[in-house]
N, C-alpha and C positions, 0 to 999 in steps of 0.2 A: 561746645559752647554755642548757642542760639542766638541769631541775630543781635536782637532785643539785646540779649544780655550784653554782648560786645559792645556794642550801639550806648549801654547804659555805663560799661564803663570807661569809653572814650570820654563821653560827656563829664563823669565825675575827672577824668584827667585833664580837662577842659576848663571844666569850673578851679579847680586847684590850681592851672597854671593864673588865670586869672588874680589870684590872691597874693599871686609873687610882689616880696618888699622891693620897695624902690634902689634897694642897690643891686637887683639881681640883673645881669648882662641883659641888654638888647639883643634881640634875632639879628639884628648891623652887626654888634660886637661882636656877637659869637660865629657870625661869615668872618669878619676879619679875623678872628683868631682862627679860624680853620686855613682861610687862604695863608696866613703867614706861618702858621703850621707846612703846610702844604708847598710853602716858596716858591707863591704864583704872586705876581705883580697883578694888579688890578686890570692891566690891558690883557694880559696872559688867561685870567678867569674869562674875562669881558668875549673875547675870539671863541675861545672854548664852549662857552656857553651860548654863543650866539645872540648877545646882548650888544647893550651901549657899556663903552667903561664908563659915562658919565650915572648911569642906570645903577650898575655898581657902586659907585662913589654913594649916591645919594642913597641908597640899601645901608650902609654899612654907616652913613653917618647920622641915619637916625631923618633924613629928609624923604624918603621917601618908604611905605611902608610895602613889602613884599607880599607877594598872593603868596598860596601854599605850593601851587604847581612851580613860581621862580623860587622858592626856597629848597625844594626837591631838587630842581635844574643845576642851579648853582650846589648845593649838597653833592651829587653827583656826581661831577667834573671833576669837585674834590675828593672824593672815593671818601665820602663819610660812613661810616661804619650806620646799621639801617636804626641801630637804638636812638645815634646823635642823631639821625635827623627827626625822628621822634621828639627831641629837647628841642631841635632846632621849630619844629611849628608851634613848641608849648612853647617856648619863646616869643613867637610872635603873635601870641594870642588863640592861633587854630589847634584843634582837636589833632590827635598826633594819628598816623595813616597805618601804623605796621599796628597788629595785634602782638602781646607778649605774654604768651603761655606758659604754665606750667609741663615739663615735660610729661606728666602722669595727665594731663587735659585729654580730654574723650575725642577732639578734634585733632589731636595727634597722636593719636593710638595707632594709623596704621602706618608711619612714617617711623614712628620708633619702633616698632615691630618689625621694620623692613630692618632699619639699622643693627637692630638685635641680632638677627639672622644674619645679617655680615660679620656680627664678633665670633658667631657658633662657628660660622663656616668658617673662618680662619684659623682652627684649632688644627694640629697644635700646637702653633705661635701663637704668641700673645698678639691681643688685641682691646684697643679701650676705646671706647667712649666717652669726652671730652667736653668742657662746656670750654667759653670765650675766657675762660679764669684757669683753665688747664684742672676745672676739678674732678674727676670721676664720676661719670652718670652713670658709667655700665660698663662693666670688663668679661672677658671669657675665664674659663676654667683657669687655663695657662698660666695667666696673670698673677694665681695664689700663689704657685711656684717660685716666682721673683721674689714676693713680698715675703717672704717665710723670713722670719728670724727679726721683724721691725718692729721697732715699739709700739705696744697695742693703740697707744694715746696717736699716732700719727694713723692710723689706719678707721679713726671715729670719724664718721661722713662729717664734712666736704674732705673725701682724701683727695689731698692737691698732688700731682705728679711732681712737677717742679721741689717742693718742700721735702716731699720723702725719697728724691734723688739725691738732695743736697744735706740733708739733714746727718748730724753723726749717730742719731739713732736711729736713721731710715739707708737708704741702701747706699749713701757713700761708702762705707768700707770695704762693700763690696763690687766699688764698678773700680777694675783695673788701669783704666782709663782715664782717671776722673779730672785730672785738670784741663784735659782737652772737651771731656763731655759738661763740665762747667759751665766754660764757653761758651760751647753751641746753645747749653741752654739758656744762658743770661742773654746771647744775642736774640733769641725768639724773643725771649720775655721784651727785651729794649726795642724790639720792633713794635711787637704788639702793642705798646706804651704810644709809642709814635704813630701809629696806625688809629688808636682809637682815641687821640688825640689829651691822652694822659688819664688814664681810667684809674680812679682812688683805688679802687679793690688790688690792681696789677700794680703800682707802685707800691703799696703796704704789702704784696708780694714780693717786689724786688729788694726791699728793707731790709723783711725779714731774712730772705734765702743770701744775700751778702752778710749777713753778719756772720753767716757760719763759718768753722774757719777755712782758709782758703788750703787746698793740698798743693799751691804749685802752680809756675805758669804752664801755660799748656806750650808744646816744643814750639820752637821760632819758623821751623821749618814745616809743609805741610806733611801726612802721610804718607806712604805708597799704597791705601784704599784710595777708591776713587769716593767711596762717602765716607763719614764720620759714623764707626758703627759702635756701641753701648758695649762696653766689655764686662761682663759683670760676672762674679760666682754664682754656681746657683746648685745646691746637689754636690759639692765638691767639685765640680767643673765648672769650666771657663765657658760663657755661651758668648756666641760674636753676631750681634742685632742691630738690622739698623730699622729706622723707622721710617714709614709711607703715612701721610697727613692725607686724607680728603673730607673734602664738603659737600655741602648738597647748593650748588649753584641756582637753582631755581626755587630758594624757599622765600617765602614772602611772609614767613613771621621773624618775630626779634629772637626768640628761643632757639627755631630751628636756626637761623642763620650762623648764630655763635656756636653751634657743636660740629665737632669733627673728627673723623675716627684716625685712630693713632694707631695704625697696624706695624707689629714688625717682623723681620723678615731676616733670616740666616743671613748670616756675611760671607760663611764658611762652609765647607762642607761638613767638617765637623759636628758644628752647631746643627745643622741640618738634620744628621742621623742621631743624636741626643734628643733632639726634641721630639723627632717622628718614634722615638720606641714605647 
């Protein structure tokens, strides 16, 4: 994407925020809803950010109006996810700073290409590719192996991780495991909720994926793994996997920042020589 064109659509997100109705939150309301999110007291932001709390006070109550560089500042402190504080400058009138590409964008072709080549080379364990909604951008071979036997209707793009873990026609029946892998994964999801300070998309996630039915609490007591590893059939056999998350720390678009590779990795040795034949 060429300057110009970026440039052109900052401006139309510009103009748009602009047209926002009179009941739509202030950039003040919306710092205060991050900080009390966040359960900083206004002298606790004020320190942190190296400000006045009076500075603060007068931000959040609509007295005084914030440049873009203190709307970043304060965004920061409060580890706002890079899209809100995108809302957070359309809020206050300015042109939003992060670019939001498509993953197939020609300015991200050699970063997803890089990514790519880390799901090959983990073969052959499974390996995925993740956006900020836990949806499927990109998986390895491996990965059709698990999925074998799910309803075709769960496996139609966006396939969500989370949905076709939980679901009784996606691979609940078959994680051995499953009211402790539950769990683990309602607690990511409840982070993540909290994290990006209540995202529509991940709550109509959390909705859906509780309603299924529940198999059990997970034991009272913790295991003797030292992680929580995915017990699943797969082939007639038990594979014992746990998972490794990482991100790319230095991306400076909204696209790249939300994806992150969901590698996994034998618990067992078992597992190990199953998967390596």
């Amino acid at each position: 994407m060429t300057s110009e064109v970026m440039e052109a659509a900052l401006s139309r997100a510009y103009a748009r925020s602009m047209i926002s109705t009179a009941t739509s939150p202030s950039v003040g309301e919306e710092l205060r809803r991050w900080r009390e999110l966040r359960s900083l007291s206004q002298l606790a932001l004020a320190t942190q950010a190296e400000v006045s709390t009076r500075h603060v006070s007068y931000v959040e109550n609509g007295r005084s109006r914030p440049t873009p560089e203190m709307i970043i500042r304060l965004a920061d402190v409060m580890q706002v996810p890079m899209a809100e504080q995108n809302r957070l400058l359309l809020a206050g009138g300015y042109a939003p700073r992060y670019p939001h590409r498509s993953t197939d964008d020609e300015a991200l072709a050699p970063v997803m290409a890089g990514l790519r080549s880390l799901l090959d080379a983990h073969a052959p364990y499974p390996a995925l590719l993740l956006d900020d909604h836990w949806d499927v951008v990109d998986a390895n071979e491996p990965v059709d192996a698990l999925l074998a036997g799910c309803d075709p209707a769960l496996l139609e793009p966006p396939v969500n991780v989370i949905r076709i873990c939980l679901h009784p026609r996606g691979l609940a029946p078959r994680i051995r495991n499953l009211p402790t892998w539950r769990a683990h994964l309602l607690h990511q999801l409840e982070q993540r909720i909290a994290r990006t300070g209540g995202d529509p998309a991940l709550i109509t996630l959390r909705e859906d994926v509780v309603g299924h039915p529940a198999p059990g609490e997970p034991p009272a007591q913790p295991g003797v793994d030292p992680v929580i590893p995915l017990e699943i059939e797969a082939g007639g056999q038990v594979l014992r996997l746990f998972s490794v998350a990482s991100q790319i720390e230095s991306a400076a678009d909204v696209t790249l920042r939300g994806l992150h590779l969901e590698t996994f990795v034998p618990a067992d040795e078992q597992t190990r020589q199953l998967l390596s034949r």
